[in-house]
C-alpha positions, 0 to 999 in steps of 0.5 A, spaced: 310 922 153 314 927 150 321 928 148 325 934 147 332 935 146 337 938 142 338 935 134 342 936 128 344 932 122 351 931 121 355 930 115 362 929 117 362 926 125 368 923 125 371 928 129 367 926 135 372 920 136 379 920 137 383 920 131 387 914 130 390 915 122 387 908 120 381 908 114 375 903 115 372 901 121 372 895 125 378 891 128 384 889 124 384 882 126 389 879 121 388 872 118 392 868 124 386 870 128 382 863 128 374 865 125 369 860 124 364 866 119 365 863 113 370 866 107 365 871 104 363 873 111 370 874 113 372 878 105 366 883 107 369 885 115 376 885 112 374 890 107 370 895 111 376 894 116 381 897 111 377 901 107 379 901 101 383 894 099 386 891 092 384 883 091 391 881 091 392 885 097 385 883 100 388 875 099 394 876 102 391 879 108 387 873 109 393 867 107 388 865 102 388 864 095 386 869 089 382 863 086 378 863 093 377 870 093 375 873 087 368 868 085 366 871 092 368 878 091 364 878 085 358 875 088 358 881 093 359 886 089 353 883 084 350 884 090 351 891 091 354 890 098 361 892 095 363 896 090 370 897 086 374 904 087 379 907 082 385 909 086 386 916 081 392 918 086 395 911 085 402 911 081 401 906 075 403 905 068 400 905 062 394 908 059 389 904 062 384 905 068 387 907 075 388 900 080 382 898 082 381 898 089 375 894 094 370 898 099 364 897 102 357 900 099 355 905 104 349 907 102 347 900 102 343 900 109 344 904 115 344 902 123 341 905 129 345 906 135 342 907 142 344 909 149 339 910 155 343 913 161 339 915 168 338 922 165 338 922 157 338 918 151 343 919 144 341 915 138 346 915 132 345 913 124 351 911 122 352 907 113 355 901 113 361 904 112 361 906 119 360 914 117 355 917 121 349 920 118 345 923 123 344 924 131 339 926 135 339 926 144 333 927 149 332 927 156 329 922 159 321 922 162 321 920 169 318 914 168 322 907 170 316 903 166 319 898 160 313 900 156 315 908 157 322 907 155 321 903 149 315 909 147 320 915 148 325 910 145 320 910 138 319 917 138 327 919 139 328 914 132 322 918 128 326 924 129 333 921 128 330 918 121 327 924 119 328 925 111 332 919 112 329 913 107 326 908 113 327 902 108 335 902 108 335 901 116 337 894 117 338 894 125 338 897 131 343 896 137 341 898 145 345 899 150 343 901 158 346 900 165 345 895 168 345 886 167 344 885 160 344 878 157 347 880 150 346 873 148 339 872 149 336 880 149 334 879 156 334 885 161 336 881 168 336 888 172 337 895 171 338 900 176 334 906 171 328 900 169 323 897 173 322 889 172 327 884 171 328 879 166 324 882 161 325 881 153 328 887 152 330 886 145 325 882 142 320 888 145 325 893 142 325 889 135 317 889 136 317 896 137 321 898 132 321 894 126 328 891 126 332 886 128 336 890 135 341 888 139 342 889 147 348 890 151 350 893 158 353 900 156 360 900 158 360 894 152 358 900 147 363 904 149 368 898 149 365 897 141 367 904 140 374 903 142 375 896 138 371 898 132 373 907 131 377 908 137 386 906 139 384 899 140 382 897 132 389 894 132 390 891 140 388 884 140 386 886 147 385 890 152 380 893 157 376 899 157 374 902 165 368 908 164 365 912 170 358 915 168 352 914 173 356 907 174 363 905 174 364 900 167 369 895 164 369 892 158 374 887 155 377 885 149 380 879 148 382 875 140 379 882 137 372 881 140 368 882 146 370 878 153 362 878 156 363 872 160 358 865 160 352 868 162 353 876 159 354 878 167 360 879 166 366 885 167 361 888 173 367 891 176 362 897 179 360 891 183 366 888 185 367 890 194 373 894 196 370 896 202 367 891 207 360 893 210 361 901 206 358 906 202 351 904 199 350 902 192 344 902 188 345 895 187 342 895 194 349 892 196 356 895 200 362 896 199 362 896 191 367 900 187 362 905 184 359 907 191 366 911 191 367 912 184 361 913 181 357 920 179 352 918 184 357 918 189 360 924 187 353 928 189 352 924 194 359 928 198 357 933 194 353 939 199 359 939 204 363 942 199 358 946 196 355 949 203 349 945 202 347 949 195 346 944 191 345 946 183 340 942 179 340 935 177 345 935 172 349 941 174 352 938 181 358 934 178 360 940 174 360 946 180 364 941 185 369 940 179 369 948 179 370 948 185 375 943 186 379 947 180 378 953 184 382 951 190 377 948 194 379 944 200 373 940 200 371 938 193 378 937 191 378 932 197 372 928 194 376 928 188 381 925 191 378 919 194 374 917 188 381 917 185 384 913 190 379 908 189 379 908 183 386 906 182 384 900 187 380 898 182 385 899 175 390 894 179 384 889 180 383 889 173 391 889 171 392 883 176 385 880 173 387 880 167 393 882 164 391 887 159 395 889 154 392 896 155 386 900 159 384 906 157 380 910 161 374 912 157 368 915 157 365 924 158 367 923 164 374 924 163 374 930 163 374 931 170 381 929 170 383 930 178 380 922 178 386 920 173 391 926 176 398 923 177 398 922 183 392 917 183 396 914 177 402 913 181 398 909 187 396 903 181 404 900 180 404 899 188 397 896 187 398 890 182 403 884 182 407 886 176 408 893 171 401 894 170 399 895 162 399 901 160 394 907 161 391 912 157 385 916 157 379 918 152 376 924 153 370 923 149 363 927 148 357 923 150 356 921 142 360 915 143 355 911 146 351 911 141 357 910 136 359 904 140 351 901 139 351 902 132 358 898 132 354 893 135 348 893 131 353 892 124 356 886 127 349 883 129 346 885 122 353 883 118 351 876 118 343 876 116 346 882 110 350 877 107 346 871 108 
């Protein structure tokens, strides 16, 4: 199996997301948020979610002593995982050195982000730091085989880490539609792949020679939100996306929310329509049967006169034409929108988030998220829904949110 697709190195992607004007990368969870990582753990995270930070302010920030601080900052610096920063701009007095402020030592390591969709694959080499270094995107075979994923996945990884040092590399994040146990690694089911209850971690890890971790796609996207995106600072908040699928993920105390079993925030499987429209679950009646890409194609011939272009082209030429005043594809529009409207007051009665955002490429379709659809959810929901905000990413952020995931994951075993 082949892959071909565009790639190119990036020194300096951080224009791919949002800016939010916050340096470091992570959530900025503050010392009230109750922590069972150890001390030193807890000193790393902070550091590299403030970007730089001096000692004194790095106790503060953790309501712990300086005399706690300093013997385990010493240890992460005289292990290369933190390094002192001269803070030149800074004002002082005196004419000794500039203030000495903490960062994390980038260049120590570097993680790998993967997101698998229907169509295409897109990877991201991000630092420690969270700056990405290199990216790379694919389509994908037409095989549904395990066994082939993990092939092209391994190809789409060499080109990702050409004149890169392999040796840094110290983990890898995977996400992919469907019902991912994150726990335990295990694909239970997964609308792109054949087989259930599959390893799928453990395979990736063999295959690939570091530890990676799995998770369903919309947490990738939650994990960019949470670790680069507006709700670095939100304690919680919900993150509904629409791709081949209709994603939520949900964040409470900082962290994500993915249920008992890890099966949780299926909202594209929650009914709105008895004995309705198919979905590829192989139920009816689920939201993403009317929301989805899926189910936009699906209308889409009557709109187009049954002159479907390529896969691939389908959504941007009903979109063309809805924004060129035709009735019918602006009614197909219209329709997901209202549905999806049902589905932000669920998740508004649900949860009582402090914030959705609408997140994803797929935003750009804006006649889901007009106003009048937005102005169906108040009357939908038993008291002032959240508010709700849109994030028009590109599809990089998948793979960024994977890369999240895997610095969280591989945090621990660094530190060890």
């Amino acid at each position: 199996m082949g892959l071909d697709g565009p790639s190119n190195r990036i020194a300096a992607a951080a224009t791919q997301l949002p800016a939010t004007g916050l340096p470091g990368c992570g959530p900025l969870r503050g010392a009230h948020v109750a922590s069972v990582a150890p001390l030193k753990q807890r000193i790393y995270e902070a550091v590299r979610s403030a970007g730089h930070i001096s000692r004194a302010s790095l106790a503060k920030a953790l309501e712990v002593s300086p005399g706690s601080v300093t013997p385990l900052v010493s240890d992460l610096l005289s292990g290369g995982l933190l390094r002192e920063v001269e803070e030149e701009d800074a004002p002082h007095s005196g004419r000794g050195r500039p203030p000495v402020t903490l960062g994390v030592a980038a260049d120590r390591g570097t993680v790998i982000g993967l997101k698998v969709s229907d169509h295409d694959y897109s990877a991201a080499l991000v630092d420690l730091a969270g700056q990405p270094v290199a990216q790379v995107g694919a389509p994908r075979g037409a095989g549904r085989s395990v066994s082939g994923l993990l092939d092209e996945i391994a190809q789409l990884v060499d080109r990702l880490l050409e004149g890169q040092d392999r040796d840094r590399l110290i983990g890898a994040g995977l996400g992919l539609p469907g019902m991912i146990d994150h726990a335990s690694g295990r694909m239970r089911w997964s609308p792109i792949l054949a087989g259930r209850d599959v390893d799928l971690a453990g395979m990736a890890t063999e295959r690939l020679g570091v530890p990676v971790t799995v998770d369903n796609d919309a947490n990738l996207l939650t994990m960019a939100e949470l670790w680069f995106g507006r709700g670095r600072e939100l304690s919680d908040f919900a993150v509904v996306t629409i791709e081949f699928g209709v994603g939520l993920g949900l964040v409470v105390d900082h962290a994500p929310y993915r249920g008992a079993h890890g099966h949780g925030m299926e909202l594209g499987h929650t009914k709105v329509q008895l004995d309705g429209a198919l979905c590829r679950c192989g139920q009816r009646g689920c939201l993403e049967a009317y929301v989805a890409d899926f189910a936009l194609v699906r209308e889409a011939a009557v709109a187009l006169d049954g002159e479907l272009p390529p896969r691939g082209q389908v959504l941007e030429a009903l979109f063309a034409q809805a924004k060129d005043g035709n009735e019918a594809a602006r009614a197909i529009f219209d329709r997901a929108g209202r549905y999806l409207a049902l589905g932000l007051a669920n998740v508004a009665n649900l949860f009582d988030p402090r914030r959705i955002i609408l997140s994803g490429s797929r935003m750009r379709y804006d006649f889901l998220y007009a106003e009048e659809m937005l102005a169906e959810v108040p009357g939908l929901t038993l008291n002032d829904p959240p508010p709700i905000e849109v994030n028009a990413w590109d599809d990089l952020v998948w793979a960024r949110g994977a890369a999240a995931m895997a610095l969280a994951d591989a945090t621990p075993r660094l530190l060890a």
